[in-house]
N, C-alpha and C positions, 0 to 999 in steps of 0.2 A: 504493500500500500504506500510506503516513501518516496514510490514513484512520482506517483501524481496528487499525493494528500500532506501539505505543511504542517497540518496537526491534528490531532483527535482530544476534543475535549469531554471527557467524560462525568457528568453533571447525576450524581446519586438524589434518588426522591427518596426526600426524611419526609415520610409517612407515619404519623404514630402507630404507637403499638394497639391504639384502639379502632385501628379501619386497615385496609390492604387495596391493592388493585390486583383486579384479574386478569384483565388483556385490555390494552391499549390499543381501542378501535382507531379513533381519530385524535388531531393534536393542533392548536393556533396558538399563535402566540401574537400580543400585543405589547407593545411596548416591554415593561418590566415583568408582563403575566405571560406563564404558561398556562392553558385549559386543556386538559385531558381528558377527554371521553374515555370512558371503563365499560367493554362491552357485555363485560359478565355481569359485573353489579349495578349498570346503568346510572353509575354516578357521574356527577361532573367534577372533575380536583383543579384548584388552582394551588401554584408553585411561584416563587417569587424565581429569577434566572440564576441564583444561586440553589436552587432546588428546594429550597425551604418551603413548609408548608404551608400555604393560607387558610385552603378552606375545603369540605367537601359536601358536594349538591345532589341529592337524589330528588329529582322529579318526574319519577315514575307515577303515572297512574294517568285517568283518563278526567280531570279537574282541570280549572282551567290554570295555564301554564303549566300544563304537566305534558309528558309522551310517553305514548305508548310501549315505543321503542326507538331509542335514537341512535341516526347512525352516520350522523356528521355534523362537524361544528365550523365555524369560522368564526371570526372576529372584527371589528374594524372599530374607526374611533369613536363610533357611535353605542352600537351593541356585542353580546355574543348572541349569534343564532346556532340553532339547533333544528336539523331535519328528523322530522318524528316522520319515519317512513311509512309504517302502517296507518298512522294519522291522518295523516295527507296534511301535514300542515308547517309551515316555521314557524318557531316560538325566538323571538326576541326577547334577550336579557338584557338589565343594563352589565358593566362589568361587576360587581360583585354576586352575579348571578340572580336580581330581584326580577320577577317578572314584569313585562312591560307591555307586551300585546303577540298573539297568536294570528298570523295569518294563514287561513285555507287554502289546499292546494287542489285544482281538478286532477288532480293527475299522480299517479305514485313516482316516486324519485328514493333514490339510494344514495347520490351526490351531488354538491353544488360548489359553484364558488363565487367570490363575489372580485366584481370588476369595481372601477371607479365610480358606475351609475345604475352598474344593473347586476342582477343573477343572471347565472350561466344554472342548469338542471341538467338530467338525463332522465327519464320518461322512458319507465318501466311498462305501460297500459299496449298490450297488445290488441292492441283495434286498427282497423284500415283505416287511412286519411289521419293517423296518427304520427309525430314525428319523435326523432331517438333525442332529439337535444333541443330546448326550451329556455328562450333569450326573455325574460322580463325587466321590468325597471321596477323603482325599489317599493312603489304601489303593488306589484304583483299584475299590473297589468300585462299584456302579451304585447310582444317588440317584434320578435322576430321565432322561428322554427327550422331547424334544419335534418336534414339527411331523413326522406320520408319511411315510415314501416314497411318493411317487406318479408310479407311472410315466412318466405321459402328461408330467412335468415335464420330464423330458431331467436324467438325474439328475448327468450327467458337465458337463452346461453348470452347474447348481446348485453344484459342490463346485468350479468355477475358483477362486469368492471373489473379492477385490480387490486392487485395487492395493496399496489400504497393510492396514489391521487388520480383519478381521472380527468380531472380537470389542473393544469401549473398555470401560476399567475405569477410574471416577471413582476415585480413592483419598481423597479429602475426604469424598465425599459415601458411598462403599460402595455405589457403583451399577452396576452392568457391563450394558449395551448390548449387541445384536447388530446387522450390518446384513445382512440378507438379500440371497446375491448376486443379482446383475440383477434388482432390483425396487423397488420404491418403498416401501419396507416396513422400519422399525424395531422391533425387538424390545427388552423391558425384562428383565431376572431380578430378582425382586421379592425383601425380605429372605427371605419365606419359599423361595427357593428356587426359584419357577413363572416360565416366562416369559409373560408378555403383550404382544402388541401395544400400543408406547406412541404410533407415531402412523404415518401413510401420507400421501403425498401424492397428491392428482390431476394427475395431465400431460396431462387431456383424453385426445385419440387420440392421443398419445405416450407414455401409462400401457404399459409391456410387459404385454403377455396376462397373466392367469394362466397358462397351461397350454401355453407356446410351448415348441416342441421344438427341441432343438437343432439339427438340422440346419436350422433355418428360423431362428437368427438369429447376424448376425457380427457380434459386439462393433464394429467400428470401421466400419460400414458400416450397422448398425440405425436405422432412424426414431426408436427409441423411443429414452426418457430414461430413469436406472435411476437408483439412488443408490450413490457409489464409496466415499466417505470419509463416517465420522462421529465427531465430536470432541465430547465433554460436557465441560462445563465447571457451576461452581456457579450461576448466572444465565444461562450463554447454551448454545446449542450450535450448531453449524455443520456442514453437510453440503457433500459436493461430487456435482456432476452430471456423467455426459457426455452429451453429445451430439456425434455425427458427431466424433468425436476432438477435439472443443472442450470444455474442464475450465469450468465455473461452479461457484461460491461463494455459498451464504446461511448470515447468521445470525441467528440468531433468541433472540427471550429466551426466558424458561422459561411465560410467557405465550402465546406462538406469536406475536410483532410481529412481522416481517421489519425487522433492522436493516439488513441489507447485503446486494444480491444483485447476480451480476454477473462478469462475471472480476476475477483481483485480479494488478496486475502494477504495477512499480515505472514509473510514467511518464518518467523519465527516461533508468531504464538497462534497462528489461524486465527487470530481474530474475522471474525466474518466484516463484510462492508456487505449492509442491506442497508439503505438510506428508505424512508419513505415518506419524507419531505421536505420540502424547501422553506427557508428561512433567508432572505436577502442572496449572501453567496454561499452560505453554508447549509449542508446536507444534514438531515436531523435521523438517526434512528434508535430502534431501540433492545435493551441489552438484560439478561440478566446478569446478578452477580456473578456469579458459577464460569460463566463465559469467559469474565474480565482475570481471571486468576494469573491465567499463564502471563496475558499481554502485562499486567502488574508487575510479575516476578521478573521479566527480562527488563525492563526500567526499574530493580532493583528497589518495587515497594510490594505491598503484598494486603491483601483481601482478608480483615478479620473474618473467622467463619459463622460470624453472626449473619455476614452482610451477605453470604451465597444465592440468597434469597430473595433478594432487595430486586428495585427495578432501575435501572437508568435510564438514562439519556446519551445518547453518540451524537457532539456535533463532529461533522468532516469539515475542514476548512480544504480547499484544494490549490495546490501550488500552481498559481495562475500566470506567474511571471515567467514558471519553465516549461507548461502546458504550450506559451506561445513558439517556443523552438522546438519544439519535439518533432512537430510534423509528423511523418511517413516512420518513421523509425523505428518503432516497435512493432509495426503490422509483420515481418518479419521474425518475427520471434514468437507468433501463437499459429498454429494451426489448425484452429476451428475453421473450416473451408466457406463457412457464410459468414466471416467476416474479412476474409481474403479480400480488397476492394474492387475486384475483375467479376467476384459473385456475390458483392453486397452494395451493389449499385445504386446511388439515389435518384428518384425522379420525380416530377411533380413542379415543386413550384420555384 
């Protein structure tokens, strides 16, 4: 990972001993606050950036500002929202999590994110004259729709989404991204508001179909390569693959070079790098203690065995001034044959 990452800052959540977290569904951050969605306990935790503990919010139940089930957050200097998926609705908080007003959704969603003036959705409702991606402004009124339902897609395999973000939002640059799930396929929102195709890759015969239905394909068990993760940044951006439950990594400039492709793991302690979100230039994921031992012991500090159990935080800061000379030079040195760049070709936009 000292290739292409200048640091790893590793940020412990001091959780008292009288609450836990289960699984870290979603994560925003505002200013000085972390907000962490807990998929098991459907709590909300806020962390001050030293990891300290602020506060924990359970608003389960079906009252008003409550959800059913939440299953993503975001933030801005206004509120925190919260998508109650089975609900059909956003719940606005203010930041210490007081309720402030629930608006209805027509439509079921999984993910959002928020732009300068509007949400971005995905539109789970399999009905014809339906569309996968749902542009509002901050009334909730309708702006725009894109990429219309098509059957023969398998509409329930299309609205799984990813592991980490389907929607990345540059905040520098005022650029927000889609990735389309299981496919090879990047989508742009242009200022004016449309999206475009900003680029696709070829995997050869490991390109997924257009038109595969879901009963014909299992995520951890498919030939094909999709794209999971996509990170923008101002000069580079970086995408992750799977294949066969194997995670690889390219990055690339905003020229389309291939600086780095390959898996990314710490050679001497295996620390994993799963990033599954962004933070201005740095990549945020998440850790148990158990994990962090080795990477400790070779920096010559070491993991009370209280703490095996604990949860972290991984920020990746990425060495941006050597990413610019790299160029071509490590394609060379992996032989995963779909990121060779003779058969990872980009086209589009």
């Amino acid at each position: 990972m000292d290739r292409i990452l200048s640091d790893i800052q590793i940020l412990r959540l001091n959780i008292p001993d009288t609450t836990f977290i289960g699984q870290i569904k979603d994560l925003a951050i505002y200013r000085d606050s972390i907000y962490i969605l807990d998929d098991i306990k459907q709590s909300l935790f806020i962390f001050d950036m030293q990891g300290n503990f602020i506060q924990e919010t359970c608003r389960s139940g079906r009252g008003p500002g409550e959800y059913i089930h939440a299953c993503s957050i975001e933030c801005d200097s206004s509120f925190v929202y919260v998508l109650d998926m089975p609900g059909k609705k956003l719940i606005y908080y203010d930041h210490s999590m007081n309720f402030v007003i629930a608006k209805n959704l027509s439509y079921t969603s999984s993910d959002f994110k928020i732009t300068d003036k509007h949400f971005l959705f995905n539109n789970l409702e399999d009905i014809d004259g339906n569309y996968y991606y749902l542009y509002r402004d901050r009334d909730m009124n309708e702006v725009d729709h894109f990429i219309p339902y098509k059957p023969k897609w398998g509409h329930t395999l299309h609205g799984r989404g990813t592991t980490g973000q389907m929607f990345t939002w540059n905040e520098s640059t005022k650029q927000s991204f889609l990735v389309r799930p299981f496919s090879n396929q990047i989508y742009e929102f242009t200022p004016a508001g449309k999206l475009q195709l900003s680029f696709e890759i070829d995997f050869g015969n490991k390109t997924i179909p257009d038109r595969i239905g879901e009963k014909d394909f299992n995520p951890g068990r498919s030939p094909f390569i999709y794209i999971e993760d996509f990170f923008d940044f101002n000069h580079f951006k970086m995408m992750s693959f799977l294949e066969k439950n194997t995670r690889y990594y390219t990055l690339f400039s905003s020229g389309r070079e291939i600086i780095y492709a390959g898996r990314i793991k710490d050679s001497q302690t295996l620390l994993p790098f799963f990033p599954r979100w962004q933070c201005g230039n740095r990549l945020i994921g998440t850790c148990r203690g158990e994990y962090l031992e080795k990477y400790l012991k070779a920096k010559g500090q070491q993991l009370p065995e209280t703490e095996s159990d604990k949860n972290y935080l991984l920020f990746y800061a990425l060495k941006f001034d050597r990413l610019k000379t790299m160029g071509y030079k490590l394609k060379a040195e992996k032989n995963q044959r779909f990121f060779i760049p003779d058969q990872c070709c980009f086209t589009g936009a």
